[in-house]
N, C-alpha and C positions, 0 to 999 in steps of 0.2 A: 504494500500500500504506500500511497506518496500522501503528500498534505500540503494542504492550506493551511496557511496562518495568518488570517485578517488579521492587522492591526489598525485600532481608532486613532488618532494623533493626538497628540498632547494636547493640554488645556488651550482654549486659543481665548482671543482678547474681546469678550463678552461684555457690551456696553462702551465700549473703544471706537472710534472711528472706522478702525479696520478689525473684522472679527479673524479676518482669516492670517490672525498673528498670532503665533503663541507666546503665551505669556509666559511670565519668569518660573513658574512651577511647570508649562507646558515641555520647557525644555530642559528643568528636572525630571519628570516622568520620564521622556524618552532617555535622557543617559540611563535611570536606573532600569528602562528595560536593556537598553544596551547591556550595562552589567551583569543580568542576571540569564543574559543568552551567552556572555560569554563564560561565566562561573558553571553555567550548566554546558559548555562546548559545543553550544548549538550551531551546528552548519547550517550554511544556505545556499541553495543550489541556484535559486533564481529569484531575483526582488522587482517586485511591479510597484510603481507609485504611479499616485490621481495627480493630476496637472493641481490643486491649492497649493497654495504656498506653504499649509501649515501638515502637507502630508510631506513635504520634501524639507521641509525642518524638522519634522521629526524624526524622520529617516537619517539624516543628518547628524543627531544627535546617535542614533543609534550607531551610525559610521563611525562616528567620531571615538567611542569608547572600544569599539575592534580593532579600530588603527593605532591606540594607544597600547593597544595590547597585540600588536603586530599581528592581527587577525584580518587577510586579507575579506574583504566583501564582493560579491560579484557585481557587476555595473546596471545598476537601475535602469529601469525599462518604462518611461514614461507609458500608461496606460487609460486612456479616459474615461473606460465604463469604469474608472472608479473615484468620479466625480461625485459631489455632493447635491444632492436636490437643493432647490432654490428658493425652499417653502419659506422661509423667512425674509426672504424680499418679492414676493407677492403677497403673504402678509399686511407686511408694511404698505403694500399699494393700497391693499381691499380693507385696511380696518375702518374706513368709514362705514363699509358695507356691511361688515360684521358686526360694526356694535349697533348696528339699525335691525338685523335680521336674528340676532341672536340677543335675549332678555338678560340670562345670565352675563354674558361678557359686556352687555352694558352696565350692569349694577359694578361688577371689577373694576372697568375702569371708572366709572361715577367713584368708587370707594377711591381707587389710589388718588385721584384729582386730586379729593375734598383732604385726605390725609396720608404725605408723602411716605411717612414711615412702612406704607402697605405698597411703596409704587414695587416693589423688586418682586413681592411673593406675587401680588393681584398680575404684575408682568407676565410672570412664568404661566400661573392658571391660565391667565387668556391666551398667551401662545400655542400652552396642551388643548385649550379649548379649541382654541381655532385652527391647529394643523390638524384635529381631529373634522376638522367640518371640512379642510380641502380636502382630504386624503380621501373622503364619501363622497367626493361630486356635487359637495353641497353650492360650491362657491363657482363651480363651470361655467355660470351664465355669466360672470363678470369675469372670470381668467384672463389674466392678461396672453395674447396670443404667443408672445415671444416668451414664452418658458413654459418648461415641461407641464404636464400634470402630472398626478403621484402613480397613473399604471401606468403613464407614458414613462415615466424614470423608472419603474420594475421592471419594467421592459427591458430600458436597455443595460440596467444591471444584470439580469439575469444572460440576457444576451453576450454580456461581458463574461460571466460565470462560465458559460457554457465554453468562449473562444479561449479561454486558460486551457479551462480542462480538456478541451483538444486538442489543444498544444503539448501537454504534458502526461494524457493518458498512456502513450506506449512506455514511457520511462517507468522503471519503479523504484522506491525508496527517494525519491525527491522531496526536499523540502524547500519549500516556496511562500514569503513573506510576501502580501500585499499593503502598503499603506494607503487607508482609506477614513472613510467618515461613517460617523453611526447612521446617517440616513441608507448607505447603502449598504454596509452591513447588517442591518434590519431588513433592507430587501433582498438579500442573499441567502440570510436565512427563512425567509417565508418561501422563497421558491423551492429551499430542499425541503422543509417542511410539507410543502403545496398548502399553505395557508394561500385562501382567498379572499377573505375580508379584509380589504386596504388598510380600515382601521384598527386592527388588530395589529397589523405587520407595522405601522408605522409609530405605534403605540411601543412597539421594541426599542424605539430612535431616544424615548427620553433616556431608556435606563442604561444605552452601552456607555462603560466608563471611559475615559480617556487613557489612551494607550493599552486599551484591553484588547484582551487575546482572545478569536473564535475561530475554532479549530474545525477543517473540513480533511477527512480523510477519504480516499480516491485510488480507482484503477480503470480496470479497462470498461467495465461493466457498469459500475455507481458510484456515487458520490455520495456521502451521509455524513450529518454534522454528525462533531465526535464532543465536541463543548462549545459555551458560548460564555464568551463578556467575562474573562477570570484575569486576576492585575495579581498575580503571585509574587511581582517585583515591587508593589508598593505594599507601604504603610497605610491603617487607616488615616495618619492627616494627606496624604498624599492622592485619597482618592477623590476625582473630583467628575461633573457629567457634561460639559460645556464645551 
């Protein structure tokens, strides 16, 4: 058997001008996965990164701790389908529309207006709330036409899942690190799973941790998760979901 090993990227820069930065613990997490792939002697036979900038920092970071330990890495292979959906800035277009058509995410944000101490949780609810309304199709009529919807991006994650593992089914014993984002490894795992409810599989996206591990083992026949979402290199202050 050969394996995937999704990796999430470190913490990025949440409430920042730019998110797709990682922050000063973002590029802690990845050294200390770095350390602990190489205290455990893990080989890598092939490494895929998503075009963000904060999947190629954190890769980065993980280079950086193999090369100080004279641990050559093989040369990163830019790959797209393992880009991040764009739910957060169609979001940001549509929240007039959502807090008109949705009662709950209007009292949220009426609450954090009126008192700022609630702006960061009452934030977070209405994001859960509202990427759960685009992920159902709720918000289609108003989609902005230049970005994906959420089975248009399962789509071509899965499509990405599949071009891997044709690539690497006749070898065996390979192992193969991907850096990527919890949107799409939530849609990687619903495709092995065959979950069909959009909001189920995208409801995975809050909980993968940063710089966590989910394991797809593979030959010529199937592919079957073997784990999901495990930070065995961090502490719990070190865990974080952003």
């Amino acid at each position: 058997m050969s394996l995937l090993l999704y990796v999430r990227h470190g913490q990025a820069s949440f409430g920042k001008s730019d998110y797709d930065q990682l922050s000063t613990k973002g590029y802690e997490q990845g050294q200390s996965l770095g350390r602990f792939w190489v205290e455990q002697e893990f080989r890598l036979d092939t490494i895929y990164v998503g075009p963000l900038k904060r999947h190629w920092q954190t890769y980065e970071m993980v280079k950086k701790v193999y090369d100080e330990a004279g641990i050559d890495l093989p040369q990163p292979i830019l790959f797209n389908a393992l880009d991040e959906h764009r739910g957060p800035e169609i979001l940001k277009r549509l929240m007039n529309v959502i807090v008109q058509i949705d009662s709950q995410v209007e009292r949220w944000e009426k609450e954090r207006r009126r008192n700022p101490i609630l702006n960061k949780k009452n934030g977070l609810l209405i994001f859960e709330r509202a990427i759960e309304m685009w992920a159902s199709g709720m918000l289609d009529e108003y989609h902005p036409e230049e970005y994906l919807k959420w089975p248009e991006f399962r789509s071509i994650v899965g499509a990405g899942l599949d071009q891997i593992l044709e690539n690497h089914r006749k070898k065996r014993g390979e192992q193969i690190a991907l850096f990527t984002s919890g949107g799409t490894i939530s849609a990687t795992v619903g495709k092995l799973l065959e979950i069909k409810n959009h909001v189920n599989v995208i409801g995975l996206n809050g909980i993968v941790q940063n710089t966590s591990l989910t394991e797809i083992i593979f030959n010529e026949r199937k592919a079957t998760l073997k784990s999901f979402n495990k930070v065995p290199h961090l502490s719990p202050s070190m865990i974080t979901y952003i």
